[in-house]
C-alpha positions, 0 to 999 in steps of 0.5 A, a space after each residue: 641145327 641150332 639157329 639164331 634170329 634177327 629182330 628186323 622190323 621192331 614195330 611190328 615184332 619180326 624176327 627173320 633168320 636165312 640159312 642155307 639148307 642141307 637138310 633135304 634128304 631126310 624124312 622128317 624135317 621140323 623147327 623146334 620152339 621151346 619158347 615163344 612169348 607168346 601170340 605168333 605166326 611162324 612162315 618159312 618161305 612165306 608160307 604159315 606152318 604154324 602159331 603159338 597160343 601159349 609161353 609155356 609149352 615147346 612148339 614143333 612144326 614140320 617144315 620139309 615141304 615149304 624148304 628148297 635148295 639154297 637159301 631158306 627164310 623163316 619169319 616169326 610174327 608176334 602180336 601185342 599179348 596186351 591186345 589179344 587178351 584184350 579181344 578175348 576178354 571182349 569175347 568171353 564178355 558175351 558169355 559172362 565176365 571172368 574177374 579180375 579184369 584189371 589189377 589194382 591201381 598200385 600195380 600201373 599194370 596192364 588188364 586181362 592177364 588172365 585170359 591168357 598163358 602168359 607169365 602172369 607177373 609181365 602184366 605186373 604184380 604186387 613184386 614186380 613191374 609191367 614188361 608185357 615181353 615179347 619174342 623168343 625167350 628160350 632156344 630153337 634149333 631144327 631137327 631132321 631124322 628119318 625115323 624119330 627122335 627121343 623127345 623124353 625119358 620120364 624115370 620113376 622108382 617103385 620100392 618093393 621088398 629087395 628092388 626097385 621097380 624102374 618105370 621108364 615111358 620114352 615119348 618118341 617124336 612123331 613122323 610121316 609114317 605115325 610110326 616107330 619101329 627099332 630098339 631101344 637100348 637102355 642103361 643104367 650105372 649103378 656103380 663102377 662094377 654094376 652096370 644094367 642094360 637092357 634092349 628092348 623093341 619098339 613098334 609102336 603107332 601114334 596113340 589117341 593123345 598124339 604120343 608115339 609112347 614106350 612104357 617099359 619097366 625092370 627091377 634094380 637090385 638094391 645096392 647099400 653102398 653109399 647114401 639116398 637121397 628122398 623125401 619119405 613121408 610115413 617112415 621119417 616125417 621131412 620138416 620142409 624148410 626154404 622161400 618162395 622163388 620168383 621168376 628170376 627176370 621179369 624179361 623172360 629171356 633173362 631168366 634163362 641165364 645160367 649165371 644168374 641162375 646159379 648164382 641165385 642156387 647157390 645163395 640158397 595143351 601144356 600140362 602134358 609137356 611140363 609134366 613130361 619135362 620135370 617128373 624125373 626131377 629128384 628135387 621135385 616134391 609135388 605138382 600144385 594146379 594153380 595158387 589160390 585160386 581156391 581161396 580166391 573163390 571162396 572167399 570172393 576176392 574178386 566178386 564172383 559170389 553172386 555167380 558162385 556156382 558158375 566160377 566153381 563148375 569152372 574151377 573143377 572143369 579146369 583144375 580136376 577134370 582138365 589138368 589132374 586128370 591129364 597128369 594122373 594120365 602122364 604119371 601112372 597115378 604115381 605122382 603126387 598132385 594138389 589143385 591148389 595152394 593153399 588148399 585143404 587137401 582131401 578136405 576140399 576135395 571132400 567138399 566138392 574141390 571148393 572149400 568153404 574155409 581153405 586157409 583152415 589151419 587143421 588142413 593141408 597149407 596155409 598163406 598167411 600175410 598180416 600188415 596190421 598187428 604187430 609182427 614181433 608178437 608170435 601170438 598173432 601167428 596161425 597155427 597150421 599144418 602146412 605154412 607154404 607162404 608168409 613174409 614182410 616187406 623190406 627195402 633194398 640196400 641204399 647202393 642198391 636203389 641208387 643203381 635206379 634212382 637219385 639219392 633225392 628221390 629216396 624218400 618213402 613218400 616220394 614219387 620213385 618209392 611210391 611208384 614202385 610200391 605195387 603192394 596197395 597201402 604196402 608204404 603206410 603199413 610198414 611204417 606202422 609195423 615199425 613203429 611198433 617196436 622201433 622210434 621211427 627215424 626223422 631221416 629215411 632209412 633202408 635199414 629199419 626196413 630190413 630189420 623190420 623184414 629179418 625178425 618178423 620172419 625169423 619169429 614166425 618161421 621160429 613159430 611153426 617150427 615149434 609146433 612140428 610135433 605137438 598140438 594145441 588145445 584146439 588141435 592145431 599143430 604138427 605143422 611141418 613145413 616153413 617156406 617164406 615169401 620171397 627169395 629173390 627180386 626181378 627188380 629194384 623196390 619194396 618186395 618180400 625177397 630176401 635177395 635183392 635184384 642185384 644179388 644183394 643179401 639182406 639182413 633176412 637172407 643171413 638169418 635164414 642160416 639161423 632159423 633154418 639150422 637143424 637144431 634150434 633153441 628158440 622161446 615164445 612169451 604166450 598171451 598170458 606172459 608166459 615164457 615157453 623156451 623149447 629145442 626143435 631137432 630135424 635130425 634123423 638121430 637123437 642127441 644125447 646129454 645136451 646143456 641148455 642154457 638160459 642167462 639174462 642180460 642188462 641192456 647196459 652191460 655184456 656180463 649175464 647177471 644170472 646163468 641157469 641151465 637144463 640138461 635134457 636128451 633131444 629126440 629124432 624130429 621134435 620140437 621139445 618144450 624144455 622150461 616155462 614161467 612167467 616173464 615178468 616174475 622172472 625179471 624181477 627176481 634176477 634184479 631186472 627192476 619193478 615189475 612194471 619196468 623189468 621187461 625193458 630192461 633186461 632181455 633173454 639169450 639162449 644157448 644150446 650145447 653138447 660136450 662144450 660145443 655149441 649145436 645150434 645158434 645162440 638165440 634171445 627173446 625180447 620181453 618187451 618193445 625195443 623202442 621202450 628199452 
């Protein structure tokens, strides 16, 4: 039976809900939270049954003998989550302090977020405002059965030679008896005229983790018809490609809305539960404990040097012994688990979980954010295995901040853009990165910001993809993985998202289509001037018989004034570097002007083509700065 609440007491955040019982003649009577945010006392007549400690988790208590015939009443009671982690800072205070205890000034945000499992942005964050919510963010129903309910069926496939092993664990709920008895029926449909089923029995007690648990398995003949769809790592290496996505509201209960949700798809203790719910996922690559905390303790973000080895028995009590262990637990240790983003991998666990460099571009994945030198110049850029974040601020659309503030109030230095800025210094480093490349207008304009946001992104994502298959001189490369800092907004400001709170696309999220594309025709001038243009296919096949062209363009003129092309085979999952010479000498010899001024007077664009038809985006380099064009 699902049910609603009613907020009845707004200071003291009480929701109350009556509703006449018919429900008593059965076993097992519960009420199902699969949300709670976050701190709060559940009563049903009166009399407690239950507490949440924690947003994330699904909250079931038993209700059969607190109900009587007639009208029933439940009461959820929440507390101030900004007063509780304020009394468990002061606790754990005793011991030793935990840090950071409050966020940066820019962020007007709430302290000791993280002593609590909340989501941590509510307190703020360098995306996003302080709404510390409050209430019931997802559904709740009550449920009644005599024997159990099913509350997951988590699937997973083990390929051997002319099947697939299906591993299924069915977690039952728990009842009176602590036991479950009867059959199970299983089926699968393979295809219209392929159907499996199987019955199997069950008589299982309630184990030592609190589960009522069935592990079952069978094989599935292999069936050729049609196509697969999988990440295979040793067979065909998978270029990663996409952004970062946020929460989609900063108010919990909003990001639950499936229009919201799919309109944003379109456009482009806990463990145990989470991991249960989404380990069946096909879309699902890999579990990460947590973001950056690794990093964070090893490069001392926040001070915890002088008691290192306290913070890093910590670390591993938590992320290894705690929550990978639980996890391995939970997926036969057949899942994929990584402690934390960024993280070297097998490196830190060498090193004792912490290691001592966790950005070291020859390991695992990088973050990678620089607001100080010029975003245009590729050369500034790591080289790693793995970039799982970077990005650029932008602004909104001007239609779009006017939905939170006047036109006078749109100044950069003004009081609503600064306000609004929780990136510390975020307003005076974008002015400066624009004004590397670009006349800085005398009147404020949202759209150098977002031009500001679509280069620096396309060039670096540009970058990583070159180096999918090929190594420096110092071994770095093969990196295999470009995902941006962010996809979407919770609110109206200066962020990394592509995807502004309105469902805006900004110039960023078009050009996504481009530097994603399957095939790109991309070039790079290197420190020493030189002009390397390369192709990078993440096709499974190679293309055969490919034109690339290279022509050069006056600023004042849409004719090329000179044409040369290159005719080369593209292999499966390459990056191919196709040509390379000095930028510079180049210009000059195709009448650009003087050496010193060529490269401002001329620019590269590029085209790749097959048969006369174009197979990738045309594409241009920049030799010089556009302000000096």
């Amino acid at each position: 039976m699902a049910v609603n609440f009613v907020l009845i007491d707004v200071e003291q955040k009480v929701y109350s809900l009556d509703f006449d019982d018919d429900l008593l003649n059965f076993e097992n009577i519960n009420i199902v939270f699969d949300g709670l945010d976050t701190f709060a006392s559940v009563f049903v007549n009166d009399v407690k049954v239950g507490e949440s400690q924690n947003m994330f988790v699904q909250y079931i208590f038993n209700i059969k003998t607190q109900l009587k015939p007639g009208v029933n009443r439940i009461e959820v009671n929440f507390q101030s989550p900004i007063a509780v982690a304020e009394n468990y800072a002061g606790e754990q205070n005793k011991s030793y302090n935990i840090p950071p205890n409050c966020p940066p000034r820019e962020y007007n945000g709430e302290c000791h977020v993280n002593m609590i499992r909340k989501m941590q942005a509510s307190f703020s964050w360098d995306w996003g405002p302080s709404f510390p919510s409050v209430g019931i963010w997802k559904d709740l129903y009550i449920e009644s059965y005599n024997t159990s309910a099913i509350r997951y069926v988590v699937v997973d496939a083990v390929e051997k030679a002319d099947a697939w092993a299906l591993n299924i664990d069915t977690y039952f709920a728990n009842n009176v008896r602590q036991y479950v008895v009867g059959s199970v029926v299983f089926q699968l449909a393979l295809t219209s005229n392929l159907n499996i089923s199987r019955i199997v029995q069950v008589s299982q007690p309630l184990n030592e983790y609190g589960e009522i648990l069935l592990n079952t398995s069978f094989d599935v003949p292999k069936v050729y018809n049609g196509l697969t769809f999988y990440f295979k790592v040793n067979g065909v290496p998978i270029f990663m490609k996409g952004s970062n996505e946020i929460p989609i509201d900063i108010l919990p209960e909003k990001g639950q809305d499936q229009t919201t949700i799919k309109q944003l798809l379109t456009d482009v203790h806990e463990v145990r539960h989470q991991v249960k719910r989404l380990r069946s996922h096909i879309s699902l690559a890999i579990f990460s404990g947590n973001n950056e905390n690794e990093g964070a303790l090893a490069d001392n973000w926040y001070g915890t040097q002088n008691n290192f080895e306290v913070f890093k028995k910590d670390y591993v009590t938590l992320y290894i012994d705690t929550v990978e262990k639980e996890f391995n637990r939970l997926t036969h240790n057949r899942g994929v688990f990584c402690a934390s983003s960024p993280s070297n991998g097998k490196e830190s666990t060498d090193e004792g979980y912490v290691a001592k460099y966790p950005g070291n571009p020859l390991y695992g994945d990088v973050h990678f954010y620089n607001y100080i030198l010029d975003s245009f110049d590729s050369n500034i850029y790591p080289i790693p295995r793995f970039a799982s974040e970077y990005g650029y601020q932008s602004l909104p659309s001007v239609d779009t901040l006017l939905t939170a503030a006047n036109i006078s109030e749109l100044q950069i230095n003004g009081t609503f853009i600064e306000h609004r800025q929780h990136h510390p210094f975020g307003n005076t480093e974008l002015r400066l990165l624009i004004d590397y490349q670009l006349q800085l207008p005398r009147e404020n304009s949202s759209n150098y910001y977002k031009i500001l946001h679509a280069f620096s992104t396309k060039i670096q994502t540009e970058h990583y993809r070159r180096y999918r298959s090929s190594l420096d001189n110092q071994g770095r490369g093969y990196t295999m993985g470009a995902l941006y800092w962010q996809l979407n907004d919770v609110w109206v400001a200066p962020t990394w998202a592509s995807i502004d709170y309105t469902g805006k696309w900004k110039m960023l999220q078009y050009y996504t289509v481009d530097f994603f594309a399957p095939i790109i025709i991309t070039g790079h001038i290197n420190a020493l001037r030189t002009l390397e243009i390369y192709v990078v296919s993440d096709l499974l096949s190679p293309v055969l018989n490919v034109t690339a062209f290279i022509q050069v363009y006056k600023w004042d003129s849409l004719e090329a004034i000179s044409v040369s092309n290159l005719t080369l085979d593209l292999e499966a999952g390459k990056s191919h570097l196709i040509d390379s010479f000095n930028i510079d000498d180049y210009l000059v010899e195709q009448n650009c002007g003087l050496l010193q001024d060529a490269k401002y007077n001329c620019f590269i664009y590029l085209s790749l083509d097959k048969d006369g038809l174009k197979i990738a985006p045309d594409n241009f380099v920049l030799p010089g700065k556009l302000k000096k064009f």
